[in-house]
MIFIDREN-395439 format. One record per atom (N, C-alpha, C): x, y, z. Coordinates in pm, whole numbers, plus 50000, padded with zeros to 5 digits. Example, Ala and Ser with C-alpha at 12.3 -4.5 7.8 and 13.67 -1.06 7.14 Angstrom:
2
513194943150780512304955050780513204967050780512854977550708513674989450714512905000350787
This chain:
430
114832539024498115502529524585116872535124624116992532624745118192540524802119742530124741120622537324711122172532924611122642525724755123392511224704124082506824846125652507924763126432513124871127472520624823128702505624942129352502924796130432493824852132082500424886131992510724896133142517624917134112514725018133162511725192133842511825255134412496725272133862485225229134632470325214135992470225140135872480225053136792484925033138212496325010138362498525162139072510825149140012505625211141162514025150142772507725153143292512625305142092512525398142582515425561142892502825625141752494325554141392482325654143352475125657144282479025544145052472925571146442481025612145712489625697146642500225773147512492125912148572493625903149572482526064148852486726188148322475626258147442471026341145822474726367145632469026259144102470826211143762455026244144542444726298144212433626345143422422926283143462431426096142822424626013143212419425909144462422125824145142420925677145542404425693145382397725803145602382525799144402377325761143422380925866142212374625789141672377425633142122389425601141392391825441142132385325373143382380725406144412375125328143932362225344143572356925439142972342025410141502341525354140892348925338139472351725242139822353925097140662361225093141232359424961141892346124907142502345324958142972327424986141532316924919141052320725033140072307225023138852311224924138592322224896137592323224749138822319024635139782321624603140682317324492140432301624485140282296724625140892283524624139062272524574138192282224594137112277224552136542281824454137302291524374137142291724204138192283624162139232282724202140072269924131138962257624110138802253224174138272241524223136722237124150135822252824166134622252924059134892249723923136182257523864136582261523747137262243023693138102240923775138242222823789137042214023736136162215923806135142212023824133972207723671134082223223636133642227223505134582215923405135842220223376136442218123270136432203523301136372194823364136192183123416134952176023314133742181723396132642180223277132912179523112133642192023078133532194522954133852189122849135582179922958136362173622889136372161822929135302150222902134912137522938136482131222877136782135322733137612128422635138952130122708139122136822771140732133422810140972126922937141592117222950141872106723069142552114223153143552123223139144112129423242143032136723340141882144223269141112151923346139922145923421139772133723386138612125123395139412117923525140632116723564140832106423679140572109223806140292102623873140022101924042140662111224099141682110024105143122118824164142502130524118142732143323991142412151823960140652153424042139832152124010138682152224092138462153424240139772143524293139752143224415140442157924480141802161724361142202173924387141162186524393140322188224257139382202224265138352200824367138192188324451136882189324530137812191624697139212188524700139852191024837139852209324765139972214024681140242225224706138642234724708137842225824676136702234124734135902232624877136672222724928136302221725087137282226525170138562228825087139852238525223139012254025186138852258925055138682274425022137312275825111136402264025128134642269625170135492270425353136032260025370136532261725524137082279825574138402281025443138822289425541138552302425507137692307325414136332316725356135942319225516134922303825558133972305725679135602311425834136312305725837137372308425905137502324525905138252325325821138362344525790136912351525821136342346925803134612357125811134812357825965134872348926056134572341626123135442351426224137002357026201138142362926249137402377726190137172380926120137032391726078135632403226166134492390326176133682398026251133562396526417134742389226435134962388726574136082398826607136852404326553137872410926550136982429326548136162424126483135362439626442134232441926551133502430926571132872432226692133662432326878134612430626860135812429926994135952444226983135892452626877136552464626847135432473526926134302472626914132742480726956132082478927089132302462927082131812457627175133012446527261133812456927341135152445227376134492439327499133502441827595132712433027736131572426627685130962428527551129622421227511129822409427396131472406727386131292402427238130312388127239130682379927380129862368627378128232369027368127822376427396126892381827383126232393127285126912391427167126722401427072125092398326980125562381026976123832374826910122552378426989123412379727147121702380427184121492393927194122282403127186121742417027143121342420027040121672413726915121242417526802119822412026777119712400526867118202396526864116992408526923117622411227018117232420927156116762430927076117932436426993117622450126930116582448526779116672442226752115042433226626114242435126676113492426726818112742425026926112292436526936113022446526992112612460927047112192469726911112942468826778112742474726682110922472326622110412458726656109312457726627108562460826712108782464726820107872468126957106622475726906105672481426981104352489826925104952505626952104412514426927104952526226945103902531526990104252539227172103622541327300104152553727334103122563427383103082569827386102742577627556103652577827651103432580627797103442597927806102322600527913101862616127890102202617728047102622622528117103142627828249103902633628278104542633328395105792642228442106232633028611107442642728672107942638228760108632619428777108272619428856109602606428864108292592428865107352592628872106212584728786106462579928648106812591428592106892589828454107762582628422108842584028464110192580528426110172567928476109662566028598109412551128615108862543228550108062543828483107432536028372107862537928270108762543728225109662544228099110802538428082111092539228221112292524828242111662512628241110502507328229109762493428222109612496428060108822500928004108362502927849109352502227765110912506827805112212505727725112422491727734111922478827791112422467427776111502462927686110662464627619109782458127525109722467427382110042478327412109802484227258110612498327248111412504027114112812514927153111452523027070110232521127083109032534226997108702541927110109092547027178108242553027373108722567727314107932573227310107592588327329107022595327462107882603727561107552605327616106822622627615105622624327667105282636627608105062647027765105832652227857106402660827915105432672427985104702673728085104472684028129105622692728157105452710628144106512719728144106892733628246105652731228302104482735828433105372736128577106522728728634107492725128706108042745428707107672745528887108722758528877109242754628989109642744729052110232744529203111302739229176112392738429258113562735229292114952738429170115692731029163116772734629044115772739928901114802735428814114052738228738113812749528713113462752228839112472769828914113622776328892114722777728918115692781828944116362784028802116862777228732117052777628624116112782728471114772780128521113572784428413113632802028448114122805728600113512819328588114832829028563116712823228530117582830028551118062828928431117372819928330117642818228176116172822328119115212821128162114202821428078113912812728007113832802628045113822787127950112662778227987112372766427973111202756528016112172752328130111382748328216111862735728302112762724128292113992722728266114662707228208114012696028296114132701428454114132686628551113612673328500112112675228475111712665328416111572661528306112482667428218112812661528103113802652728058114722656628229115912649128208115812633728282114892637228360114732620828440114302612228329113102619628233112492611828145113982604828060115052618028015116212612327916117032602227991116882604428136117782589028153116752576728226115932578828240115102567428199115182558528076115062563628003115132556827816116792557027784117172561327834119092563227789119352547827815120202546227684121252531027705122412533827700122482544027763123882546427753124642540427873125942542427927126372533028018126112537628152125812530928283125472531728406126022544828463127762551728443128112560028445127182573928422127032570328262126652585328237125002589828306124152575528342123302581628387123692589328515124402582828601124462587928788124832603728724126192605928595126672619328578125172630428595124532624628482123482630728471122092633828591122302625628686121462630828781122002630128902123662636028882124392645329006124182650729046123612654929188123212670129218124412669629351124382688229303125852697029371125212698229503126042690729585125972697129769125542712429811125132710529932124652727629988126012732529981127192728229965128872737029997128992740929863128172741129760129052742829629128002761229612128212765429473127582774429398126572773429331126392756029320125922746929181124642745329344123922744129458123732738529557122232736329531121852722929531120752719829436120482715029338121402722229218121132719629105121832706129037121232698628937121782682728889122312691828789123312679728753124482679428615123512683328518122442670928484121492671028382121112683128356120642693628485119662701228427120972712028379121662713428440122722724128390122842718928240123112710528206123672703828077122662706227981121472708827980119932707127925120392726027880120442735728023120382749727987121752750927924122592746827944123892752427847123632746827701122732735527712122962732927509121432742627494120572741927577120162753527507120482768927461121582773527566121992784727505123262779227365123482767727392124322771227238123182763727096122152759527104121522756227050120552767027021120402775527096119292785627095117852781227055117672769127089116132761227100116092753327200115022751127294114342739027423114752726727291113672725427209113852714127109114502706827077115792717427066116762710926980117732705127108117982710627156118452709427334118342694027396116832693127361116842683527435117562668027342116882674827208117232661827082119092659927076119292668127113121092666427105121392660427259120602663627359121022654527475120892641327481119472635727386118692625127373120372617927305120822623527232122002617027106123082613027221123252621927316124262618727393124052606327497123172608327527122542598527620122342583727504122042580727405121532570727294120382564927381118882575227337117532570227412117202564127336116232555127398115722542627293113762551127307114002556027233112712567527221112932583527207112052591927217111472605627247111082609827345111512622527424110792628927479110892641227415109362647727454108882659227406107912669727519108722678527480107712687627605106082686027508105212689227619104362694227570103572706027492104052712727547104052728227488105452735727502105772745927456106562752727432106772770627497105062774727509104912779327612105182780827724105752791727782105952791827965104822792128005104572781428007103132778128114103242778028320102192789328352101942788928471100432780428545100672772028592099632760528671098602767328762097952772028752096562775128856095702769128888095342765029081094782758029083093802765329161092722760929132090992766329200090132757329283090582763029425089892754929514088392756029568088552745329652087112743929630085512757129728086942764329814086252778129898086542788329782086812788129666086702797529534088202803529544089192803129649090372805729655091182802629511092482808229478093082802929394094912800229445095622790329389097292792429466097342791029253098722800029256099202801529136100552794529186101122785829066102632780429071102492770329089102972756229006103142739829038103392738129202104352745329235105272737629381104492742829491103742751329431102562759629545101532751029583101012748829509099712741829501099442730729653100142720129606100112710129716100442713029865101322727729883101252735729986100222741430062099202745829961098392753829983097062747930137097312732030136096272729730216094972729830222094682732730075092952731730048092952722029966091282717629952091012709329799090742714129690091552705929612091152713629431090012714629400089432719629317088392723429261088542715629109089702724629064090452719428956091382730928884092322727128771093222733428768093372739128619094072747128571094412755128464095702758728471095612764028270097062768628261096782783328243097672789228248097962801828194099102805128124098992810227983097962812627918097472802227910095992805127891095042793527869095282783527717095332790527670095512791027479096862782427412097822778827514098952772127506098902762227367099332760927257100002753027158100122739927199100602730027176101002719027176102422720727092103072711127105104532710327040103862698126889104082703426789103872693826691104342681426664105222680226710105882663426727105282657226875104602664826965103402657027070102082657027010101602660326946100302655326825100932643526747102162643626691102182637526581102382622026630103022622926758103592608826840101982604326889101142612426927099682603527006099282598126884099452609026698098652605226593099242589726551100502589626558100922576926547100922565626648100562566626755100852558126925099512544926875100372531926916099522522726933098942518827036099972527527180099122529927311099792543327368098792547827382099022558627519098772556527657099412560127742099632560227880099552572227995098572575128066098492587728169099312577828302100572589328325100242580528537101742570928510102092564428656101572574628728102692585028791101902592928874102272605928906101402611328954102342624829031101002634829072100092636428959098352636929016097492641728927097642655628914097152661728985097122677528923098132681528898099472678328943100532689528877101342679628795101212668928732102342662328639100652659128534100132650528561099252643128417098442651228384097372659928493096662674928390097072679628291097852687428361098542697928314098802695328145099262684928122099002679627958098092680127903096922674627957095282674727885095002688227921095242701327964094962708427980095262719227826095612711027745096572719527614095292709927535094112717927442093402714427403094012706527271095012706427171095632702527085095702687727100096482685727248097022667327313095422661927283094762670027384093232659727433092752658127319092542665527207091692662027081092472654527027093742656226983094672645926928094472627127027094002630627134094302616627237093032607627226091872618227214090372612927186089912607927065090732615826981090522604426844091762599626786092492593926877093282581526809092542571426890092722560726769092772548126765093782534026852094392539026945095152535627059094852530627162095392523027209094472516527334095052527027453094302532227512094472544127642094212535627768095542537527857095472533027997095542546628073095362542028171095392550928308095822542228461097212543928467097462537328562097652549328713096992544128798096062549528933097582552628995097692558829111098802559829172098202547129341099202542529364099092533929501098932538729597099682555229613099482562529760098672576629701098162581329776097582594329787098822601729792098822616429754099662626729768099062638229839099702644529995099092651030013098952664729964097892674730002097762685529944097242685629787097112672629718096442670629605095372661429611095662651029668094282638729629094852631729745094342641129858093652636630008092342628430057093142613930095091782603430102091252600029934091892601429858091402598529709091622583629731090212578329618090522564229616090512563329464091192555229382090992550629230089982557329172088932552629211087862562629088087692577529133088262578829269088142595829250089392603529167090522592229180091462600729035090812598328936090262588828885090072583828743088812599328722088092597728765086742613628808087672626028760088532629228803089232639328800089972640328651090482630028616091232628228497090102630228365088872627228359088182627328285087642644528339087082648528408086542662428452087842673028338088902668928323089422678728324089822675728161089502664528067089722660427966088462654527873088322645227905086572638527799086652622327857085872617827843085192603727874085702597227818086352597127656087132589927604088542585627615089462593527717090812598527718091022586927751090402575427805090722564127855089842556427801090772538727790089642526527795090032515027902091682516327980091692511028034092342516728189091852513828291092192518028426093242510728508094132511528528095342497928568095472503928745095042498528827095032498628975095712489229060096322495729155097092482729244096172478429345096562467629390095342454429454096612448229577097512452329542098822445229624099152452629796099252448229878099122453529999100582459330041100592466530114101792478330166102032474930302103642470230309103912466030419103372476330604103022471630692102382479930773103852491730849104702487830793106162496230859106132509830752105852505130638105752514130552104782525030549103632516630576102142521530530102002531930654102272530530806102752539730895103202547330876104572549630807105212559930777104832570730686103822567930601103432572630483102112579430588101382571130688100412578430712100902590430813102052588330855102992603030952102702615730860102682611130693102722622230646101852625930543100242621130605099022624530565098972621030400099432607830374099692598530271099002586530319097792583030223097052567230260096782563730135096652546530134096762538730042095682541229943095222544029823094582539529703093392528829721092612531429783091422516729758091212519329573091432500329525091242502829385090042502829312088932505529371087772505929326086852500129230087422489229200087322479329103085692479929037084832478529137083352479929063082672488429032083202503129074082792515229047083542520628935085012518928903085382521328761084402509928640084092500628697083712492428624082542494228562081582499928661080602502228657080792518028537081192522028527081572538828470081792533028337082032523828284082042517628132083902511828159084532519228207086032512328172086722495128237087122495628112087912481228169089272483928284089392471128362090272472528481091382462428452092532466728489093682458528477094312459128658093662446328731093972447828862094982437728936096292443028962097412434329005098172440529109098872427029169100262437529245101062444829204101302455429215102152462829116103062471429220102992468829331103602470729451105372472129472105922478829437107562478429458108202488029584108572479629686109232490829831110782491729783111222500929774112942504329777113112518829831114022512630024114572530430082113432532930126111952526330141111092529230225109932538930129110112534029999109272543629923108762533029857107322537129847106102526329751105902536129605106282524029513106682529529415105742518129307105502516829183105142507829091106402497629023105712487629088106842477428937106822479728819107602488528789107882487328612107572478628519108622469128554108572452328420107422450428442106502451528581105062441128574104152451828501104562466828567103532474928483104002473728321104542478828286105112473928118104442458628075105002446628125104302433928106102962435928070101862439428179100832436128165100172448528095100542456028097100012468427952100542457327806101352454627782102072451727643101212438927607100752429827722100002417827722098942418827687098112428827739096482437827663096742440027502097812447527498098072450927358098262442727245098792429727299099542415127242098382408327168097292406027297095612400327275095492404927198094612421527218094072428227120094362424426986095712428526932096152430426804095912414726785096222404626855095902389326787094742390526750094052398326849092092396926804091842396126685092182411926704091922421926548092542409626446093482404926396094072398726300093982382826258092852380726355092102363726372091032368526265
C-alpha cells in the first residue's frame, strides 16, 4: 500500500508573508481548540455529576457555545483556505471549480477508445470523444510525405509530425492560445513558408529527445492531452498504391494525383512493426474506431501493419466504422458506403468491424455544387446492403457545414457511438 505522506500540510512555507493564508490557519487552529475545550467540558461534565458548579446550566451552556463557535469557524477557515488555494490555480474558474471536479470524475470513468486514422478526420472525432472520456488513444498513420511533413521527414529523417500534431491538439486542454500557437503556419514571406509551429516543435524535441516517442509524449505534457497518441509504426513507411490497369504511383500525396482507380494499396517495407503501446491500447480499448478520413491514405495504411489487424480482430471491443459523407477525389470516385466499407475489409478481415456509422443527413445544394466543381459527390449510405453483409448500422445526421466544408458532427458522432456502448455494457450486466 502506497505511504500517504503528511509533510506538505505541514510545511513552515504556508506561513511565508503573503501566502494569503496564516489568518485562516490561525482561525482553524482557533476553532479545533475551541471544540476540544468544549468536548473536554463536556466529558468532565458527565463525570462529575457530584459537583454543582459543573452540573449547572450556565457551565453547559458555556462548553456547548464553544462547540458550535469552534465547529463554525473550523467550517469558516476550511472554507477561506480552499478558496484562497483554488483562486491561486484556478483564478477565472473558481466558481466553477465543483463542476469541473465533477467533469473530471465523469471523464476519468469514461470507456477507453481507441481511434485508428490520420489527417484532419481523425482529429475531428477526437475533439468529440474528449468530451465523454480522457481514455482516447489515438493510433496514427505515418505514411504522410506531402507538404510541411514531407519536408521535414526528408531534411531530418524523422516520421511525419503533421498528423500527429492535429491529433495533439485535438485532445489538448490546454488553453485556446496554445492550440492556434501550435497550428501556426509561417506565410510564403518567411523561411519557415509552409511549415506549422507544431510540426517544427515535434522535430526540435525530437532532436533533443533523440526519439519520435518520446517527442511526441513530452509534447502531449505540454499540451495536457486528455489521452494518447501513438504512431503506428515506427518505420519509415512508403504507401504504394496498385491500380487497377496494373500501374503503380509510389508516395501518400501522389496517389490521389495519379487519376486512376485503386486496385489497392501497400506499405513498403512490407514487414513494418507496430509500435507496442498501439497493440497494447487496441488490447485494452473498449471501442475502437476507423474514419473518418481518407480511405486509402489515412485508415489503410494502419491495417496494413499485420501486428494492429490481428491485435484489432481479436479484441473484444465494439468496432465502428464511420463512412466519410463526401467522396474524395482520386481515391473513392463515385464510392458509396458499402463500397468503402468493401475496401476496408479487402484490405484487413471481416471482423475489423461490427458497426458501420453512415450519414443519412442532406448537403446543402450551394455546397453540394461546389464539391461537385471538384469531382467530389455525396456518400449514398447504403443502409441495406451493409446490412445485408452481416453488420449493424448506426444511421443519422451527422452533417456539419463550416467555411463551406462538409465535415462530421463530433458531439453527435461521439454521442451516438458512446450510446451503443452505454446499452451494450447495461446488457451485458442485466
Amino acid at each position: 500500500m502506497k505511504k500517504i505522506s503528511f509533510k506538505p500540510l505541514f510545511n513552515i512555507k504556508w506561513l511565508y508573508p503573503g501566502m494569503r493564508i496564516k489568518r485562516w490557519i490561525i482561525l482553524l487552529i482557533l476553532g479545533i481548540l475551541l471544540i476540544a475545550s468544549g468536548l473536554a467540558g463536556g466529558v468532565l461534565t458527565i463525570r462529575s455529576a457530584n459537583v454543582v458548579s459543573l452540573n449547572s446550566d450556565f457551565v453547559r451552556a458555556a462548553y456547548t457555545l464553544d462547540l458550535i463557535i469552534g465547529a463554525w469557524l473550523v467550517m469558516q477557515a476550511l472554507k477561506k483556505i480552499f478558496r484562497s488555494i483554488v483562486s491561486l490555480f484556478l483564478p477565472e474558474k473558481e466558481e466553477k471549480f465543483i463542476d469541473i471536479v465533477y467533469q473530471k470524475r465523469q471523464l476519468a470513468r469514461g470507456p477507453k477508445i481507441v481511434a485508428v486514422g490520420g489527417g484532419t478526420g481523425l482529429s475531428t472525432l477526437l475533439h468529440g470523444l474528449k468530451e465523454y472520456t480522457d481514455h482516447n488513444s489515438a493510433i496514427v498513420t505515418v505514411a504522410d510525405d506531402g507538404g510541411s511533413s514531407g519536408r521535414l521527414r526528408q531534411q531530418f529523417d524523422i516520421l511525419p509530425p503533421g498528423d500527429i500534431r492535429n491529433c495533439l491538439v485535438a485532445l489538448a486542454d490546454a488553453e485556446p492560445l496554445m492550440h492556434k500557437l501550435f497550428q501556426f503556419r509561417f506565410g510564403k514571406d518567411s523561411e519557415f513558408s509552409g511549415h506549422s509551429f507544431g510540426n517544427l516543435f515535434i522535430t526540435v524535441m525530437t532532436q533533443l529527445t533523440g526519439d519520435f516517442e518520446q517527442a511526441i509524449k513530452e509534447s502531449s505534457k505540454v499540451l495536457a492531452i486528455r489521452g494518447q497518441v501513438i504512431p503506428s509504426t515506427l518505420n519509415k513507411v512508403t504507401l504504394i498504391a496498385k491500380h487497377t490497369d496494373g500501374t503503380q504511383t509510389e508516395g501518400e500525396t501522389k496517389i490521389p494525383h495519379a487519376g486512376k482507380p485503386i486496385d489497392r494499396v501497400y506499405l513498403s517495407p512490407q514487414e513494418s512493426a507496430a509500435t507496442p503501446e498501439a497493440v497494447k491500447a487496441i488490447h485494452d480499448a473498449d471501442i475502437i474506431i476507423f474514419g473518418p478520413g481518407s480511405l486509402y491514405t489515412s485508415i489503410v495504411p494502419n491495417l496494413l501493419i499485420k501486428e494492429i489487424t490481428e491485435a484489432i480482430v481479436n479484441s473484444k471491443a465494439l468496432k465502428f466504422y464511420i463512412c466519410n459523407i463526401m467522396s474524395q477525389r482520386g481515391e473513392t470516385d463515385s464510392f458509396n458506403a458499402f463500397d468503402h466499407l468493401r475496401v476496408l475489409i479487402a484490405h484487413s478481415h471481416p471482423r475489423i468491424v461490427d458497426y458501420c456509422v453512415v450519414n443519412t443527413g442532406r448537403i446543402p445544394q450551394e455546397i453540394l455544387g461546389k464539391y461537385e466543381t471538384e469531382d467530389c459527390s455525396f456518400v449514398e449510405p447504403c443502409v441495406d446492403k451493409i446490412r445485408d453483409l452481416g453488420y449493424k448500422i448506426i444511421a443519422d445526421n451527422f452533417v456539419s457545414v463550416s467555411n463551406n466544408l462538409v465535415r462530421h458532427n463530433d458531439l453527435k458522432l461521439a454521442q451516438e457511438i458512446i450510446k451503443v456502448f452505454s446499452s451494450k455494457r447495461h446488457a451485458r450486466s442485466r
